[in-house]
C-alpha atoms as a printed R data frame, in Angstrom:
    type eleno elety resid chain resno       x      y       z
1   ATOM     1    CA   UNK     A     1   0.000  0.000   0.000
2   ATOM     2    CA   UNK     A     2   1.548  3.571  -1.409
3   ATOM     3    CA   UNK     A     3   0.512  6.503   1.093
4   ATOM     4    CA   UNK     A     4   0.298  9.966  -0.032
5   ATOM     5    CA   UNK     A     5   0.746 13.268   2.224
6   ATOM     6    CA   UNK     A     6  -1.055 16.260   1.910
7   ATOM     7    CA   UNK     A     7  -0.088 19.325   3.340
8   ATOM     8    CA   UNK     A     8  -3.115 21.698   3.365
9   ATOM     9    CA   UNK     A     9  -2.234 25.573   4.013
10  ATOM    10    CA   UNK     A    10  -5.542 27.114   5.015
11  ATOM    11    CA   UNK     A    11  -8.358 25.124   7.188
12  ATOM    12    CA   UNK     A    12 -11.620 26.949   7.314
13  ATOM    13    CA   UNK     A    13 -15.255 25.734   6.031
14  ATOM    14    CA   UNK     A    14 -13.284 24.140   2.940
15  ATOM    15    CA   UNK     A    15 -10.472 22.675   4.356
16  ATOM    16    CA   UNK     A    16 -12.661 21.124   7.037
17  ATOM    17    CA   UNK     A    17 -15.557 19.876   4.519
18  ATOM    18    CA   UNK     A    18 -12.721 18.156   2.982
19  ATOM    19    CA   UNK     A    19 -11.575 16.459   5.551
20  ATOM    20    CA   UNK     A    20 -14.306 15.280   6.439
21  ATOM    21    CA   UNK     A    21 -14.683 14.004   3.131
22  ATOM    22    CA   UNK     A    22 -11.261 12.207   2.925
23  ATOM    23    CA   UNK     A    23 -11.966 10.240   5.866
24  ATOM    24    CA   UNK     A    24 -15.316  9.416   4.155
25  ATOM    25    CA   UNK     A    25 -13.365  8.287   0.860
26  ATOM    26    CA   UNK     A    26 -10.642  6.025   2.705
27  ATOM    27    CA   UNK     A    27 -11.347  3.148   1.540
28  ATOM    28    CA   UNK     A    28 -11.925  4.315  -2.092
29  ATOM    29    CA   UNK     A    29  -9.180  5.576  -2.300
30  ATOM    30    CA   UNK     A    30  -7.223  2.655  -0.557
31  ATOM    31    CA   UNK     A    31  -9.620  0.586  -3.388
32  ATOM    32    CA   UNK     A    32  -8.815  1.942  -6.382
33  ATOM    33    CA   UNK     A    33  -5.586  3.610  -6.296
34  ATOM    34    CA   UNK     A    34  -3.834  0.794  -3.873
35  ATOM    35    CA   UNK     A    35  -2.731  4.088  -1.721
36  ATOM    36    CA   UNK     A    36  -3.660  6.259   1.794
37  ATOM    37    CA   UNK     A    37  -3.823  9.423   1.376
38  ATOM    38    CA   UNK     A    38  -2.583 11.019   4.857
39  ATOM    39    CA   UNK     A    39  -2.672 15.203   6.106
40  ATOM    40    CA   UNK     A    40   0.756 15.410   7.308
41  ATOM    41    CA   UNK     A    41   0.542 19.593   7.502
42  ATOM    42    CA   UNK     A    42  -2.438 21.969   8.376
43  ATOM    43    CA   UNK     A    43  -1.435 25.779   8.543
44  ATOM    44    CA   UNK     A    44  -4.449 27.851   9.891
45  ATOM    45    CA   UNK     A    45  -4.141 31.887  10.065
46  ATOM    46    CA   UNK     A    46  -5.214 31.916  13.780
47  ATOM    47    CA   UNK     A    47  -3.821 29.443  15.467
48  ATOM    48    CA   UNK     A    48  -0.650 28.450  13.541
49  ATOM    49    CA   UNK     A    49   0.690 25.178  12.031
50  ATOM    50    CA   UNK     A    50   0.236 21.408  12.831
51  ATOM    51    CA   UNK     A    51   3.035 19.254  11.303
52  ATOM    52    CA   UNK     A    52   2.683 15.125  12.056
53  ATOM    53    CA   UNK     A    53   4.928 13.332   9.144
54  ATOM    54    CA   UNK     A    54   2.803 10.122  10.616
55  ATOM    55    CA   UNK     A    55  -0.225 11.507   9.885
56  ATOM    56    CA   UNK     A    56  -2.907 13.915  11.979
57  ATOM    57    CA   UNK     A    57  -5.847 12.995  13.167
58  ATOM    58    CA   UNK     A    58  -8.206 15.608  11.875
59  ATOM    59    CA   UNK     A    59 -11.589 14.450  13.802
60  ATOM    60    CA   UNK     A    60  -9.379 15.606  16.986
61  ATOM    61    CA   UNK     A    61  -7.566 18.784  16.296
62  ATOM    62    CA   UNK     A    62  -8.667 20.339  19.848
63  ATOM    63    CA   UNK     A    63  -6.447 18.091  21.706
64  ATOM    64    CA   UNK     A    64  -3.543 18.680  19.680
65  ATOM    65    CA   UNK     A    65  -1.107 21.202  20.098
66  ATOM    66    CA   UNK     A    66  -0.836 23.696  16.913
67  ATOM    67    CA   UNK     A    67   2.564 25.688  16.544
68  ATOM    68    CA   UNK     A    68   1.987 29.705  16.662
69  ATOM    69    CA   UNK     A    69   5.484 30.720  15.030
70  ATOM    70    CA   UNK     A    70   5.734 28.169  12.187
71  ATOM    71    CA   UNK     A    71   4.300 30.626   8.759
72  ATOM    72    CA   UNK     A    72   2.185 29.016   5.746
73  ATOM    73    CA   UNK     A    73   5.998 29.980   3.823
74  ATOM    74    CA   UNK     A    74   7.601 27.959   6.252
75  ATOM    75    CA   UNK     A    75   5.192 24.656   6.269
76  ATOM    76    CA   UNK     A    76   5.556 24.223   2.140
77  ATOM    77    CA   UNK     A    77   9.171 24.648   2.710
78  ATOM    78    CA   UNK     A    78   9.933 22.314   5.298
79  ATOM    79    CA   UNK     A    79   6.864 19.814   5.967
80  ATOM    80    CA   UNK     A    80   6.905 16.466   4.697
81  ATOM    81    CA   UNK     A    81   4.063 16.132   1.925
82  ATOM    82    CA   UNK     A    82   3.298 15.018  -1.724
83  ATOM    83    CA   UNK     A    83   0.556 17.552  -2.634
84  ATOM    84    CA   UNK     A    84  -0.155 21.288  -1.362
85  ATOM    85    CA   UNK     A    85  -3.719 21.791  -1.043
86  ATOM    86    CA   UNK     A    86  -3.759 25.326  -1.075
87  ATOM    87    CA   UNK     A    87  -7.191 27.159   0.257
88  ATOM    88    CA   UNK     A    88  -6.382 30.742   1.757
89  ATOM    89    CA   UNK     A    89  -8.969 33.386   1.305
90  ATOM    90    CA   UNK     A    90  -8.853 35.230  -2.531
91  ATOM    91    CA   UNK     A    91  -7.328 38.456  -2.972
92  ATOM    92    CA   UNK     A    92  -8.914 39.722  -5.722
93  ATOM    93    CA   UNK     A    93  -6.495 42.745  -6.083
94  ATOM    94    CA   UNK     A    94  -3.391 40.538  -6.559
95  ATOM    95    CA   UNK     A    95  -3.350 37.070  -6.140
96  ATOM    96    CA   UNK     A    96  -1.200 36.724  -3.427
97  ATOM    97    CA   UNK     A    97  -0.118 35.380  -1.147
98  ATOM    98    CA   UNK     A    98  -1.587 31.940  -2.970
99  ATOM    99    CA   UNK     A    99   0.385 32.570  -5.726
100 ATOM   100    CA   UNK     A   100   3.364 32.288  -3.414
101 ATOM   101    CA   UNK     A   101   2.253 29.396  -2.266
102 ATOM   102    CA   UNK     A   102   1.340 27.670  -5.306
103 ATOM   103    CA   UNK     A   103   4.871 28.588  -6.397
104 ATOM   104    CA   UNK     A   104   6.429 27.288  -3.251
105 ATOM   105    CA   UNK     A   105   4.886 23.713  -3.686
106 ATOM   106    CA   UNK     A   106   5.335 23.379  -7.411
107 ATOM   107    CA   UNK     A   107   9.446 24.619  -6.811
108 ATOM   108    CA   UNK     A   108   9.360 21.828  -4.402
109 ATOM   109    CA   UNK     A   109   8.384 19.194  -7.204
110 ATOM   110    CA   UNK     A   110   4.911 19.149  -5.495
111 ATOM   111    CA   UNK     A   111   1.631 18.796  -7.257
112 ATOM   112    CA   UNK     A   112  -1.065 21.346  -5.993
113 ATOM   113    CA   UNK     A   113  -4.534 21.425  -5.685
114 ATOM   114    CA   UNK     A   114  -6.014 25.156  -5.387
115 ATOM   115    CA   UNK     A   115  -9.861 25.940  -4.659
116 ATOM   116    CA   UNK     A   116  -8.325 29.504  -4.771
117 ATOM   117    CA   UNK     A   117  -9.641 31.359  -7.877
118 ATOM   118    CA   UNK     A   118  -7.057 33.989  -7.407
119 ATOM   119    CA   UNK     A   119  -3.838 32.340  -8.915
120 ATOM   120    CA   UNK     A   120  -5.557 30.795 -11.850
121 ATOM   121    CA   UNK     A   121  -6.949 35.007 -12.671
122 ATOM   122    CA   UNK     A   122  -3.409 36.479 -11.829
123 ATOM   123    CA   UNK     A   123  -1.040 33.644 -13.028
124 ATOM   124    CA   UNK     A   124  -2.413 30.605 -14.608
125 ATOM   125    CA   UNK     A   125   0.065 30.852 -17.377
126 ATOM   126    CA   UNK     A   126   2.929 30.955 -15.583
127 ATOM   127    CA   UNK     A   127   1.881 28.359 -12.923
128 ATOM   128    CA   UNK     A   128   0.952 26.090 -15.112
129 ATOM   129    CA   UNK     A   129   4.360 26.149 -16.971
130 ATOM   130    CA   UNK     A   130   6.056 25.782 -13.989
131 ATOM   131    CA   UNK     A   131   4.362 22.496 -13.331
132 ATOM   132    CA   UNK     A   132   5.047 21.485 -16.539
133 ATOM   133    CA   UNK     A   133   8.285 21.917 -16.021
134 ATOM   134    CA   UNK     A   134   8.698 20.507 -12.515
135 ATOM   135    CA   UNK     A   135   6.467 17.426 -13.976
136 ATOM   136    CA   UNK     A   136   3.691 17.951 -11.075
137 ATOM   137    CA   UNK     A   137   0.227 18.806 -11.393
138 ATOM   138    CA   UNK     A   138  -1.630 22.083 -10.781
139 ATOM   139    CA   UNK     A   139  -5.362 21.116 -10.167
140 ATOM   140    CA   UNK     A   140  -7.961 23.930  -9.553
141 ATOM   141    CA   UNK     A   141 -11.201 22.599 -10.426
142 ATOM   142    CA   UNK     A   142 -12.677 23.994  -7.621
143 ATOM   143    CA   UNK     A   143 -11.819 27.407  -8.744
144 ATOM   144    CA   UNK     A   144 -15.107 28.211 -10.476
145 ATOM   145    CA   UNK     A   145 -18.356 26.822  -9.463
146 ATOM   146    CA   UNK     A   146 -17.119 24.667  -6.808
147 ATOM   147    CA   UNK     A   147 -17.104 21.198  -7.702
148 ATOM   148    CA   UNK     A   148 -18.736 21.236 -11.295
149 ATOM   149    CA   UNK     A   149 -16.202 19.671 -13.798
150 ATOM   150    CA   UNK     A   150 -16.191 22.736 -16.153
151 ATOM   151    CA   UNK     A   151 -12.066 22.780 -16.713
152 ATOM   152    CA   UNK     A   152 -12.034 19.069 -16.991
153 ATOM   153    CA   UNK     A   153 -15.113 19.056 -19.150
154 ATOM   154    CA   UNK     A   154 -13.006 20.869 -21.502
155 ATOM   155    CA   UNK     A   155  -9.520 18.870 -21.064
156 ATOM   156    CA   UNK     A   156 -10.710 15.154 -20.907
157 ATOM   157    CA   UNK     A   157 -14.244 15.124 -23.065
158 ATOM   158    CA   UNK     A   158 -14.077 18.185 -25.578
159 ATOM   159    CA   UNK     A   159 -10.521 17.554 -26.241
160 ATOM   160    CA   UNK     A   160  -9.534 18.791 -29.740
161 ATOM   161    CA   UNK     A   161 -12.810 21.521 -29.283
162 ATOM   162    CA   UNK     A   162 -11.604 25.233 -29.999
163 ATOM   163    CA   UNK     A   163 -13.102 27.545 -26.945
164 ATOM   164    CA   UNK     A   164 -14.382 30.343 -28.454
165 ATOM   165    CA   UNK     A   165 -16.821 32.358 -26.510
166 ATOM   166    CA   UNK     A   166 -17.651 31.702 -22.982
167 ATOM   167    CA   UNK     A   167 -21.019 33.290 -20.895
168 ATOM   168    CA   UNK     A   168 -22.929 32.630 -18.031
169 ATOM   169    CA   UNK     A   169 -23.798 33.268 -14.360
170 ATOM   170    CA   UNK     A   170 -21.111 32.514 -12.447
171 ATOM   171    CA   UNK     A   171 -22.159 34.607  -8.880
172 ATOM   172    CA   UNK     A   172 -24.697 33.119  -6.379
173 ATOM   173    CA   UNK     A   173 -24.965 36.243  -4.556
174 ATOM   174    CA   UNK     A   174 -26.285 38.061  -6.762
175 ATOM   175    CA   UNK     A   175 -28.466 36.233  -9.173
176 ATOM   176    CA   UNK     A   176 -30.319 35.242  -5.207
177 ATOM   177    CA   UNK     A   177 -30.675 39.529  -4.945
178 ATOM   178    CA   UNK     A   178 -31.771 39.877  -8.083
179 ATOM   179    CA   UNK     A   179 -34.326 36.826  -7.738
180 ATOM   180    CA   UNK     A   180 -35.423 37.859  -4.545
181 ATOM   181    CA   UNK     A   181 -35.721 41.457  -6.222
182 ATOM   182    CA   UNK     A   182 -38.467 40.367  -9.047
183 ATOM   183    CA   UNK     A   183 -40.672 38.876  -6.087
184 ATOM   184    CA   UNK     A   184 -40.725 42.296  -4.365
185 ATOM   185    CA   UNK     A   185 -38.077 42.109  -2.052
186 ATOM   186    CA   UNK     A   186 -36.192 44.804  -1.627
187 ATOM   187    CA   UNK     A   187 -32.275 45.334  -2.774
188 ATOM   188    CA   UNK     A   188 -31.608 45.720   0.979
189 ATOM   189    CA   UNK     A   189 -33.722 42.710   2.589
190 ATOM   190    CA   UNK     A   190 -32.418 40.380   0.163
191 ATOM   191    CA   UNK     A   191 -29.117 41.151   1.008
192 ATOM   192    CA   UNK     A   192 -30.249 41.102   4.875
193 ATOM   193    CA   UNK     A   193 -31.783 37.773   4.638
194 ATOM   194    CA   UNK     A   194 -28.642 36.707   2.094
195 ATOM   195    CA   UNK     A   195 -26.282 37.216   5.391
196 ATOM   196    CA   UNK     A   196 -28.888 35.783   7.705
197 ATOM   197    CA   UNK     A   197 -28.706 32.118   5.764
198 ATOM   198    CA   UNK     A   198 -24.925 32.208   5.419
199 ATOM   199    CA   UNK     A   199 -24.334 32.549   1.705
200 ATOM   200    CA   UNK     A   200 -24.060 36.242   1.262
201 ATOM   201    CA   UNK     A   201 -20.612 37.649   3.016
202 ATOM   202    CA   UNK     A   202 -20.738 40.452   6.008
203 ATOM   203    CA   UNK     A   203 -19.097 43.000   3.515
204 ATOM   204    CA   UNK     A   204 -20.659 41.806   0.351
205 ATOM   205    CA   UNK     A   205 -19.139 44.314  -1.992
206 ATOM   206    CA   UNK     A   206 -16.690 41.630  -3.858
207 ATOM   207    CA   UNK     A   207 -19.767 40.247  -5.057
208 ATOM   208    CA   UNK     A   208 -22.496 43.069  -5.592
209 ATOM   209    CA   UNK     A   209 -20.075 45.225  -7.425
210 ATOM   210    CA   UNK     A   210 -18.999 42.176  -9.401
211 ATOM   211    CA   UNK     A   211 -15.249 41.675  -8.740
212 ATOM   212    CA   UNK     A   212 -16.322 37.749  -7.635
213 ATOM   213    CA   UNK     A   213 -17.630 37.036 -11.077
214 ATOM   214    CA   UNK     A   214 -14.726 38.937 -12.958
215 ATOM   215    CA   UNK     A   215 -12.437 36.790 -11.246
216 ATOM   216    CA   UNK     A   216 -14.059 33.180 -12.380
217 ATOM   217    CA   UNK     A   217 -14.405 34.604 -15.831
218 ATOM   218    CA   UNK     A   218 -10.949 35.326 -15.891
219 ATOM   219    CA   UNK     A   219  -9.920 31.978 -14.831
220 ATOM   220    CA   UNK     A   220 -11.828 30.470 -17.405
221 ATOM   221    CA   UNK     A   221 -10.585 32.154 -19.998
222 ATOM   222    CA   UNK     A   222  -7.016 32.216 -19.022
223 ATOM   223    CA   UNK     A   223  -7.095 28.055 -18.405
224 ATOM   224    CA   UNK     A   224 -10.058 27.485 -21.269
225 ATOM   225    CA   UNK     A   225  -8.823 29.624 -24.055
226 ATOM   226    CA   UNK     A   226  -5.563 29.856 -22.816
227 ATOM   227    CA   UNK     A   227  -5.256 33.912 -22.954
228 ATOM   228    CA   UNK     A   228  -2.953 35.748 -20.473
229 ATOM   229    CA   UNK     A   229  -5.358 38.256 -18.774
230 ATOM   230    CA   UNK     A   230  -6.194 39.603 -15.061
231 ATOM   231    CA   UNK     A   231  -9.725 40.607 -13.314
232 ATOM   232    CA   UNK     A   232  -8.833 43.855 -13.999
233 ATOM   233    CA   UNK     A   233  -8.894 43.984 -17.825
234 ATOM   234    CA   UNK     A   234 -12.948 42.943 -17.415
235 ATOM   235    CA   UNK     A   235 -15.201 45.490 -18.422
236 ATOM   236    CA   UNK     A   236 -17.364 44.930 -15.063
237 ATOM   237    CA   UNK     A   237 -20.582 46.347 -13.757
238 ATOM   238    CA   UNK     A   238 -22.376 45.534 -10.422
239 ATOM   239    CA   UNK     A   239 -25.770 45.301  -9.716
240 ATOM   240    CA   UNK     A   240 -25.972 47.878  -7.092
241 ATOM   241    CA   UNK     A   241 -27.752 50.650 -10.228
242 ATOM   242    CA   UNK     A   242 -30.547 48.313 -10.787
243 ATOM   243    CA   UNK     A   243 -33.624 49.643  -9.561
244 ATOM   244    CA   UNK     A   244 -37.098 48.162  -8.262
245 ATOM   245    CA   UNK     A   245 -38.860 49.994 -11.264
246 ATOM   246    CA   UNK     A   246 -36.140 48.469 -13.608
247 ATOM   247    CA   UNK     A   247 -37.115 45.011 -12.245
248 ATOM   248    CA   UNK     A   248 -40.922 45.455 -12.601
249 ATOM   249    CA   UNK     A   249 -40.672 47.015 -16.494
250 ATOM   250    CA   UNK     A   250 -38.474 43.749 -17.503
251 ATOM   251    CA   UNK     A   251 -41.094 42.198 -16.307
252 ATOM   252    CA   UNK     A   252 -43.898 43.271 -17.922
253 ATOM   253    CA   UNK     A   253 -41.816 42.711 -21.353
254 ATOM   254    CA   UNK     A   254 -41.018 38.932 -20.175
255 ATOM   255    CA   UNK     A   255 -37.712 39.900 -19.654
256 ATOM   256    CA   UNK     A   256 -35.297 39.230 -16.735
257 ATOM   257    CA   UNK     A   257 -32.219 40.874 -15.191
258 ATOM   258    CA   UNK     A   258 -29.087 38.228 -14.657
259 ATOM   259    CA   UNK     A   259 -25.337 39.449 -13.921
260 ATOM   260    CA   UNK     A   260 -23.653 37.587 -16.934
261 ATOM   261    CA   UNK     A   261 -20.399 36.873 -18.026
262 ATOM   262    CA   UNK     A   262 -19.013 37.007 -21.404
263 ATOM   263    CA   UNK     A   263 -15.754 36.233 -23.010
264 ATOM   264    CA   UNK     A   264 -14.873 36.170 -26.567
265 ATOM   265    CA   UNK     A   265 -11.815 37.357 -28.693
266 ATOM   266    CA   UNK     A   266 -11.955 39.639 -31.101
267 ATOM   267    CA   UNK     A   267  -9.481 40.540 -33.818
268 ATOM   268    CA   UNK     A   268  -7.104 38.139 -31.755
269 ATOM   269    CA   UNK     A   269  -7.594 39.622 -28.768
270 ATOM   270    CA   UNK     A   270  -9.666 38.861 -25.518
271 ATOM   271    CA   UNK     A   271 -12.428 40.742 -24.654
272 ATOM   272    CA   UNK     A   272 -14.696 40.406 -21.435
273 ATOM   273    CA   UNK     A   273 -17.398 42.006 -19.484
274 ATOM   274    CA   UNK     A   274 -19.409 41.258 -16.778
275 ATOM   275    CA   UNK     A   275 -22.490 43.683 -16.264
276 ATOM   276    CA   UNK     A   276 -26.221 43.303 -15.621
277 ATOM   277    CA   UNK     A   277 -28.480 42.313 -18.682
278 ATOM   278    CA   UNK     A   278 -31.729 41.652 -19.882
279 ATOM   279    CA   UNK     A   279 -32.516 38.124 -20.888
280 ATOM   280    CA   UNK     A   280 -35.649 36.715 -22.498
281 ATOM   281    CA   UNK     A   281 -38.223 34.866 -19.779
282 ATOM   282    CA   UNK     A   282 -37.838 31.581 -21.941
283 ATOM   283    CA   UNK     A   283 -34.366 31.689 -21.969
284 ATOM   284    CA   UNK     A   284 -31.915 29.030 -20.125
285 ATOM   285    CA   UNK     A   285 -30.081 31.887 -17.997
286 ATOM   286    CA   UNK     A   286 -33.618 33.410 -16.937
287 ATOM   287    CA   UNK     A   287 -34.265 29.942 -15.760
288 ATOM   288    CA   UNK     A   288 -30.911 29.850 -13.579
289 ATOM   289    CA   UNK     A   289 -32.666 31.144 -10.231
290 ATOM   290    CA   UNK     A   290 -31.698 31.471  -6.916
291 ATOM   291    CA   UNK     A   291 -27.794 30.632  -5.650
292 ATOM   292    CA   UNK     A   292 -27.779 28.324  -8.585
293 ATOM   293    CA   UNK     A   293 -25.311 29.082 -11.522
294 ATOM   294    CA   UNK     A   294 -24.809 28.655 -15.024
295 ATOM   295    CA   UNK     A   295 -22.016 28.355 -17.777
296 ATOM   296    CA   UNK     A   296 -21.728 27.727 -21.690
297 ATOM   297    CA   UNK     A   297 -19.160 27.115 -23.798
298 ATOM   298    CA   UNK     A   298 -19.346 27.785 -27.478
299 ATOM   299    CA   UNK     A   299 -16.961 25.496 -29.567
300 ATOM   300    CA   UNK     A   300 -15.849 25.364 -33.004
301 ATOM   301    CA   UNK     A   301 -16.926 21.490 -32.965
302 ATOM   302    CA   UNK     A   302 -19.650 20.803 -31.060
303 ATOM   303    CA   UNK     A   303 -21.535 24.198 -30.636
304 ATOM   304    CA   UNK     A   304 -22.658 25.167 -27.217
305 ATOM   305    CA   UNK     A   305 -22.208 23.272 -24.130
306 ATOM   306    CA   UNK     A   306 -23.863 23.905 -21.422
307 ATOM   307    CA   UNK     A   307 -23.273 23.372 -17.947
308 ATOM   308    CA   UNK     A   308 -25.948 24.193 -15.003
309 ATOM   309    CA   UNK     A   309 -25.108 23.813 -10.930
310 ATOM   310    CA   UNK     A   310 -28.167 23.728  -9.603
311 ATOM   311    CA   UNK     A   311 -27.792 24.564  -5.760
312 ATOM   312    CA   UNK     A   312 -30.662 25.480  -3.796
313 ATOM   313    CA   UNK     A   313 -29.080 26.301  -0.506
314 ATOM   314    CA   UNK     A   314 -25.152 26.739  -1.429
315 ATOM   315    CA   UNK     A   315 -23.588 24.056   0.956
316 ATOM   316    CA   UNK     A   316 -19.346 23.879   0.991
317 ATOM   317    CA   UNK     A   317 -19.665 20.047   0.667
318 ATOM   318    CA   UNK     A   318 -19.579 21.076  -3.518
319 ATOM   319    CA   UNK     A   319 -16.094 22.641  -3.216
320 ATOM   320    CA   UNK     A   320 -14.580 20.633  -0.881
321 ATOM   321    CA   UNK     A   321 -15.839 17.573  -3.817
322 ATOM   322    CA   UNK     A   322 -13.838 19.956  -5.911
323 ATOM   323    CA   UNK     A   323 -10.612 20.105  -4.286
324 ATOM   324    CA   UNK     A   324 -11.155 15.881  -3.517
325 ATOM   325    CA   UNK     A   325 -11.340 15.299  -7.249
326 ATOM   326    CA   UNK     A   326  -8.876 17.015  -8.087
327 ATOM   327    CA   UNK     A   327  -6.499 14.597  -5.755
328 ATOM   328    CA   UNK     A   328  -8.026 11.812  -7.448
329 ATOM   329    CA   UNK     A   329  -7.206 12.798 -10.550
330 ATOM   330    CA   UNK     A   330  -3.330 13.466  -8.961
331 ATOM   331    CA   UNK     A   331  -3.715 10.025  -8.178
332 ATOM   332    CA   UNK     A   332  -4.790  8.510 -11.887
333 ATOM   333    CA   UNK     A   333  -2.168 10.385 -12.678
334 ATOM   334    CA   UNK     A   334   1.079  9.366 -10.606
335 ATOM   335    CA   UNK     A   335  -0.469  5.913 -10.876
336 ATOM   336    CA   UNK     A   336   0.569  6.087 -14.502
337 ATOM   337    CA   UNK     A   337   3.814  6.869 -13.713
């Protein structure tokens, strides 16, 4: 029996879910891949770094005795490990430090696994040479609507497909608002109510004024039509203008108001927005509702593919899926090897 060591830097809701799901999977795992896949390094922002090369026991992290001084920097450096799971809070300004990180493990001869959409919008291009060249993986499936396979979609079933526009709602936080807005609710209580059910952040800005959805459409575009962009070259637009009268006058012409995405090139170069738009009643985005989300792909071979996620109340069990398929697929591929 093989074992494999994970070092995961960052352990909130995510980190946990997975986990959880890992213990869950043992036997799967042990199964199919003839290998036990162990966390031999947590790093959490508040209370420091856990490093067992044995293996830690994750259902009992209370009773165990978590190392203040020892940095996130200093855990992919030193611990013992196989894969970097890396799930720190975005920053949508930069990147960092996740693109540190990412670098750190793959410099290492690590593969990673991020759930971070930040590094794949600031630096896909360069992290996933670097991979390339270390011969390690860079897995970040989880980047953009959690757990759905959209990259792989793209890499293992539309292989030899040209990407050549991309759309769709890709933010639960506001297609919910705007939802909640059509039924009569206002901009304000929806967001209220939002925050009260745990989906919608306490400073909900990133994803009102659209920043959260520039972000996955740049990381789709960077890894599916391999262009070399940042969040901030999007054209974006929040929702924060759209008024109750607005709502009610779409409305009466069958129309709805979604927050889409669009990516395309034009005259060989990329071009993106993300802004608030009328769709028809009958159409399939008017039909994405709620905290659910939405994206297609047009190709050059098999026309549009679509992809729904339909969540109903957004539950962190779909990324941490994310981030444990991705290890799977670490493990097809080492198995190879």
């Amino acid at each position: 029996m093989k074992t494999i060591k994970l070092a995961l830097i960052g352990y909130g809701n995510v980190g946990k879910a997975f986990a959880k799901m890992l213990r869950q999977r043992t036997d799967y795992i042990c199964d199919h891949f003839n290998t036990e896949a162990v966390i031999t390094a947590i790093c959490t922002r508040s209370k420091g770094a856990l490093i067992d090369g044995s293996g830690i026991d994750t259902e009992n992290l209370d009773n165990q005795a978590f190392d203040r001084e020892k940095s996130a920097v200093e855990v992919i450096l030193e611990a013992d490990y196989d894969v970097l799971i890396e799930l720190t809070p975005i920053n949508i300004q930069t990147g960092m430090p996740a693109i540190d990180h990412i670098r750190g493990g793959l410099n290492r001869g690590k593969h990673v696994i991020t759930a971070n959409k930040g590094p794949v919008a600031w630096a896909f291009r360069e992290l996933r040479d670097l991979a390339a060249t270390k011969g390690v993986c860079f897995c970040h499936e989880a980047a953009v609507m959690d757990g759905v396979p959209v990259f792989n979609l793209t890499k293992e079933t539309l292989m030899g497909c040209q990407i050549t526009e991309i759309k769709g709602i890709l933010n639960a936080t506001t297609n919910y608002i705007l939802d909640e807005m059509e039924k009569g609710v206002t901009y304000e209580a929806a967001v209220k109510e939002g925050q009260k059910r745990g989906f919608v952040e306490a400073d909900p800005s990133m994803d009102l004024e659209g920043w959260d959805a520039a972000a996955k459409l740049t990381a789709l575009m960077n890894v599916l039509m391999d262009v070399k962009i940042t969040p901030q070259d999007i054209r974006r637009e929040g929702i924060g203008s759209i008024t109750k009268e607005q709502i009610d006058e779409a409305k009466a012409r069958k129309m709805k108001y979604k927050l889409l995405c669009y990516g395309r090139m034009e005259n060989g170069k990329p071009v993106a927005t993300v802004k608030p738009r009328l769709v028809a009643e009958d159409s399939l985005f008017a039909r994405v509702n709620g905290t659910a989300a939405c994206v297609t792909l047009t190709t050059d071979l098999m026309g549009d593919v679509s992809i729904i996620e339909h969540v109903y109340e957004p539950e962190i069990d779909q990324t941490a899926y994310g981030v444990l398929g991705d290890l799977l697929r670490v493990l097809t591929e080492t198995n190879k090897s």
